[in-house]
C-alpha positions as a LaTeX table, in Angstrom:
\begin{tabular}{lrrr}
\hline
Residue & $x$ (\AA) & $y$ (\AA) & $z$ (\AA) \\
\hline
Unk1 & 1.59 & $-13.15$ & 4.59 \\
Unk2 & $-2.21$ & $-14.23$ & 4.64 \\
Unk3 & $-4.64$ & $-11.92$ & 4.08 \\
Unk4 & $-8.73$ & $-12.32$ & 4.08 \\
Unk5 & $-11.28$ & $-9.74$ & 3.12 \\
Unk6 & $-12.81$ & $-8.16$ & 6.02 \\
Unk7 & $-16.60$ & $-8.37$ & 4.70 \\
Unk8 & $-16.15$ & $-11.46$ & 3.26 \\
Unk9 & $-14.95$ & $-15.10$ & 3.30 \\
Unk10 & $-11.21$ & $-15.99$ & 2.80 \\
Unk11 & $-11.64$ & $-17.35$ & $-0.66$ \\
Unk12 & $-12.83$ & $-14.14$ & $-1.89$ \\
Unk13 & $-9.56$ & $-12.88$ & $-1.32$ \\
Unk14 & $-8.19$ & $-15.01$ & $-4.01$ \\
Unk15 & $-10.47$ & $-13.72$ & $-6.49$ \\
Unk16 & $-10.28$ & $-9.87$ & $-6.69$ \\
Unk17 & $-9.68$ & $-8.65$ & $-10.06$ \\
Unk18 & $-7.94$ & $-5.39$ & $-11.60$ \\
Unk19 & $-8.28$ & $-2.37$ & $-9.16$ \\
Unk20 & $-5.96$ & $-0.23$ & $-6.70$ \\
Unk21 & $-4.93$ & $-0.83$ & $-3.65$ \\
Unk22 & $-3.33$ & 0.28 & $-0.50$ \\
Unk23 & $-0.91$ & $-1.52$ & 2.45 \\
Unk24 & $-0.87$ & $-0.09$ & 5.42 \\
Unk25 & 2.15 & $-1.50$ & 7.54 \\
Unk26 & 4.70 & $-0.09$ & 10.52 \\
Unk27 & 7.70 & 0.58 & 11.32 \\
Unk28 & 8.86 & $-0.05$ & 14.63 \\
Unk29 & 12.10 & 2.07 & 14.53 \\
Unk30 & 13.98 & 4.27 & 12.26 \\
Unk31 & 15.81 & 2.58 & 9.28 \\
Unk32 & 17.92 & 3.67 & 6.02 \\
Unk33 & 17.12 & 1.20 & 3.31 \\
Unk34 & 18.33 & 1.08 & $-0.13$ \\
Unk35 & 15.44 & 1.43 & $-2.09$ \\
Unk36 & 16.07 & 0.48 & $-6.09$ \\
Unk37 & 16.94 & 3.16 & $-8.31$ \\
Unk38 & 16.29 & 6.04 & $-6.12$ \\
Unk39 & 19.06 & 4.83 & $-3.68$ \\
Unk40 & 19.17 & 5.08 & 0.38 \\
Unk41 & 16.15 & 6.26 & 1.81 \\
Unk42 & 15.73 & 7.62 & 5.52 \\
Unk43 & 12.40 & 6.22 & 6.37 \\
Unk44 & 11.74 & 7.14 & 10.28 \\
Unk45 & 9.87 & 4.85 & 12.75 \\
Unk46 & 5.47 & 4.92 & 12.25 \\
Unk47 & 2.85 & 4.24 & 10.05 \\
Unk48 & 2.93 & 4.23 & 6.47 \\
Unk49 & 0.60 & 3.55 & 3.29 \\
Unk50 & 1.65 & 2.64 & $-0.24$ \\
Unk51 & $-0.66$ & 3.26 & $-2.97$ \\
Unk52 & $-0.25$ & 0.79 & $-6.22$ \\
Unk53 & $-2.45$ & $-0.14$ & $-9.39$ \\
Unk54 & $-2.72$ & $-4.02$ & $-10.20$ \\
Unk55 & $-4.38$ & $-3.80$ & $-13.28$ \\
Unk56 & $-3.99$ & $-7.53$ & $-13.88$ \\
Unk57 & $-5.28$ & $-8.29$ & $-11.10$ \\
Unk58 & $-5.09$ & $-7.41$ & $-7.36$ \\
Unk59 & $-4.91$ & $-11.33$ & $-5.86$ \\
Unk60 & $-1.49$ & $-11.84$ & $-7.74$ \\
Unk61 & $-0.04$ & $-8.42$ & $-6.84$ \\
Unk62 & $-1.17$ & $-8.18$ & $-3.17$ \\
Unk63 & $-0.22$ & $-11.72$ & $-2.78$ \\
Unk64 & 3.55 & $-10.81$ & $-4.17$ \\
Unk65 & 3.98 & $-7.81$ & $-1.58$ \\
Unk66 & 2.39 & $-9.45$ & 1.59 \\
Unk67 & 4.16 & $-13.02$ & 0.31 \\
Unk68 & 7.85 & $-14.59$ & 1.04 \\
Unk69 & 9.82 & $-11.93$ & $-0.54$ \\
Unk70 & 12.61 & $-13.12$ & $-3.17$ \\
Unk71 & 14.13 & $-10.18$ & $-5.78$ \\
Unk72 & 12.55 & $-7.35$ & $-5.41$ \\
Unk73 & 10.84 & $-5.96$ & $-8.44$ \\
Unk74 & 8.52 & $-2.48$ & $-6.98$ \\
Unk75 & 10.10 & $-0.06$ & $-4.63$ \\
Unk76 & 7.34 & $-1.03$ & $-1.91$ \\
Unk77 & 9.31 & $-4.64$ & $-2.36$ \\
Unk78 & 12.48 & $-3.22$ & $-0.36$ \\
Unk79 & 10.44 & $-1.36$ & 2.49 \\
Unk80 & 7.35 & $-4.21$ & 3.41 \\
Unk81 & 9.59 & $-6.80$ & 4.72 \\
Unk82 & 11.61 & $-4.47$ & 6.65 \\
Unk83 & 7.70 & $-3.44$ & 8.23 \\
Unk84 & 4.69 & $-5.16$ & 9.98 \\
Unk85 & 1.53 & $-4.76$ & 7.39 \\
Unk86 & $-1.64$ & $-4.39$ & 9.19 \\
Unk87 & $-4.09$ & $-3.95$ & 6.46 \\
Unk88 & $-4.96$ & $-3.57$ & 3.24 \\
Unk89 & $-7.65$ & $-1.16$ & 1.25 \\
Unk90 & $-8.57$ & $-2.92$ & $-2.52$ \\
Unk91 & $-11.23$ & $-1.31$ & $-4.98$ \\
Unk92 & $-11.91$ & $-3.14$ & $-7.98$ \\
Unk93 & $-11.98$ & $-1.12$ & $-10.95$ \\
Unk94 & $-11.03$ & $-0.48$ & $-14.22$ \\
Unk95 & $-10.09$ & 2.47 & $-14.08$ \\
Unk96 & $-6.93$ & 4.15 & $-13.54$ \\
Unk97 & $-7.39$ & 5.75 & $-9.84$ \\
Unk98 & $-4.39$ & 4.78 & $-8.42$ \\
Unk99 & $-2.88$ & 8.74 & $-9.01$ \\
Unk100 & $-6.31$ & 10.46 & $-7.70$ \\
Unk101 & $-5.80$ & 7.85 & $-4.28$ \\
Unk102 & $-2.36$ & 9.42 & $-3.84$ \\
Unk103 & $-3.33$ & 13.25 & $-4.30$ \\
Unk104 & $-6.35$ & 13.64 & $-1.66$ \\
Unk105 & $-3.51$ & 11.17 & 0.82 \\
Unk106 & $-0.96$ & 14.06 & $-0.19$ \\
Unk107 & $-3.97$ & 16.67 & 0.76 \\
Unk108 & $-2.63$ & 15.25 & 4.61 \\
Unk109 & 0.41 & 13.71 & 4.77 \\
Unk110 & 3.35 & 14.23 & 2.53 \\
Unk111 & 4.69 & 11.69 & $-0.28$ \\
Unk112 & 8.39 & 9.76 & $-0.48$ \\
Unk113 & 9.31 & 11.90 & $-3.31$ \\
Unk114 & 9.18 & 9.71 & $-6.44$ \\
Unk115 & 8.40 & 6.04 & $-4.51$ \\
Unk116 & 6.36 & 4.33 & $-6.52$ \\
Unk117 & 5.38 & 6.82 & $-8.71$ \\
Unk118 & 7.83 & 6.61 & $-11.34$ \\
Unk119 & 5.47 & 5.52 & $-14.32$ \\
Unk120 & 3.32 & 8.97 & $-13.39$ \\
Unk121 & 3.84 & 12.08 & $-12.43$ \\
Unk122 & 2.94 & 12.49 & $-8.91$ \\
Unk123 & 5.01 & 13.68 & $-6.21$ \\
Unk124 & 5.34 & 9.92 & $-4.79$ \\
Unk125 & 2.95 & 7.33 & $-3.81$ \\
Unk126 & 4.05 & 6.32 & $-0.45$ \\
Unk127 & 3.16 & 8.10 & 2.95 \\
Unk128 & 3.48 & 8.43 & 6.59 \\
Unk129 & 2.35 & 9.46 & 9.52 \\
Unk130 & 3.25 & 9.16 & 13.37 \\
Unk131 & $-0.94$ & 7.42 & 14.03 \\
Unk132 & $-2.62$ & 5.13 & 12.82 \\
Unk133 & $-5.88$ & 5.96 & 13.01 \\
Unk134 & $-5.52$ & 9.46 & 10.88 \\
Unk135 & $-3.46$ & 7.69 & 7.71 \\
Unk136 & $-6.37$ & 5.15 & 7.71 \\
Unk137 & $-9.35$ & 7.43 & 7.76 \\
Unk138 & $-7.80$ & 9.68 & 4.80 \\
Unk139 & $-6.96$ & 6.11 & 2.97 \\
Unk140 & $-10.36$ & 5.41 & 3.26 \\
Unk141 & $-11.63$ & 8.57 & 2.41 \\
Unk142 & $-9.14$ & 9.04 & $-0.48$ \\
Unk143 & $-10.99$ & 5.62 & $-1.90$ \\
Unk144 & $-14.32$ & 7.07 & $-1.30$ \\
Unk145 & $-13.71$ & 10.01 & $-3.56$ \\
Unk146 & $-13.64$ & 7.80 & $-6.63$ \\
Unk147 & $-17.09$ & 7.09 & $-6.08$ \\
Unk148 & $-16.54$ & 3.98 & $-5.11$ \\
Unk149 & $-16.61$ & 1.76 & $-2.12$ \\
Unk150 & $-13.19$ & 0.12 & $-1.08$ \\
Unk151 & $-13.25$ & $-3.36$ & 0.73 \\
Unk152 & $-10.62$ & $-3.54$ & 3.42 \\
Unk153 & $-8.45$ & $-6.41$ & 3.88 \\
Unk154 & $-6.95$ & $-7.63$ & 6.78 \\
Unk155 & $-3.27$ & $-9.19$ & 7.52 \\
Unk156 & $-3.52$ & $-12.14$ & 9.11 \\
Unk157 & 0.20 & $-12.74$ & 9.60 \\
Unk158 & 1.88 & $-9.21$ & 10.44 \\
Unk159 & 4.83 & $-9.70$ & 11.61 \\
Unk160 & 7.90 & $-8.45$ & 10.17 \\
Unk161 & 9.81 & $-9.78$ & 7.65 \\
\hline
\end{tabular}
């Protein structure tokens, strides 16, 4: 996948340092997919957002999830290709937000228990919801609460993997 910032030019994309992030992507239909250690996974037909850290750096981690997949490594590595991403929410920080993103999302919608979260102790960093439009105002919002304002990437090339 390509991606470009929103507010910016596409070479800025390239160049965003340590931070969290969120992908936004669909699901057009129902699917059970083995997801890494915590095995088969019902994961029904709408929209979803995964919450991750990239502390060394967001370019090189967004560009592995919304690039040509090979072995996955990150549970959100067995799910995205199976999905079209639409979009993606970075904040660069240094600071460890990623967990504080994921409870005010869990405030709405509720988490894949233990996706993504297995270095912490939150209920599970991935969520979903039948719009659109909801999952990406509370993403937003979520960022906001940090104090801090999120720039929103777009996916160029969505389709499904």
């Amino acid at each position: 996948m390509q991606y470009r910032l929103a507010e910016a030019p596409t070479e800025n994309a390239s160049k965003l340092g340590p931070g969290v992030y969120g992908v936004m992507f669909e699901l057009d239909n129902d699917q059970m997919i083995v997801t890494g250690m915590l095995g088969e996974i019902s994961y029904p037909r709408g929209w979803y957002v995964y919450v991750g850290s990239a502390m060394g750096g967001l370019s090189g981690r967004l560009q592995h999830h919304l690039g040509p997949h090979r072995k996955p490594h990150w549970h959100i590595d067995h799910l995205l290709p199976k999905g079209r991403p639409v979009a993606v929410v970075a904040l660069e920080t240094d600071q460890k937000v990623e967990c504080d993103v994921a409870l005010r999302l869990r405030e709405r919608f509720t988490a894949f228990r233990r996706f993504g979260s297995s270095d912490c102790r939150c209920p599970g960093h991935l969520f979903a919801s039948d719009a659109y439009q909801p999952l990406l105002d509370s993403l937003m919002e979520s960022f906001k609460s940090t104090g801090r304002m999120p720039r929103v990437i777009e996916v160029i090339d969505g389709s499904p993997g």
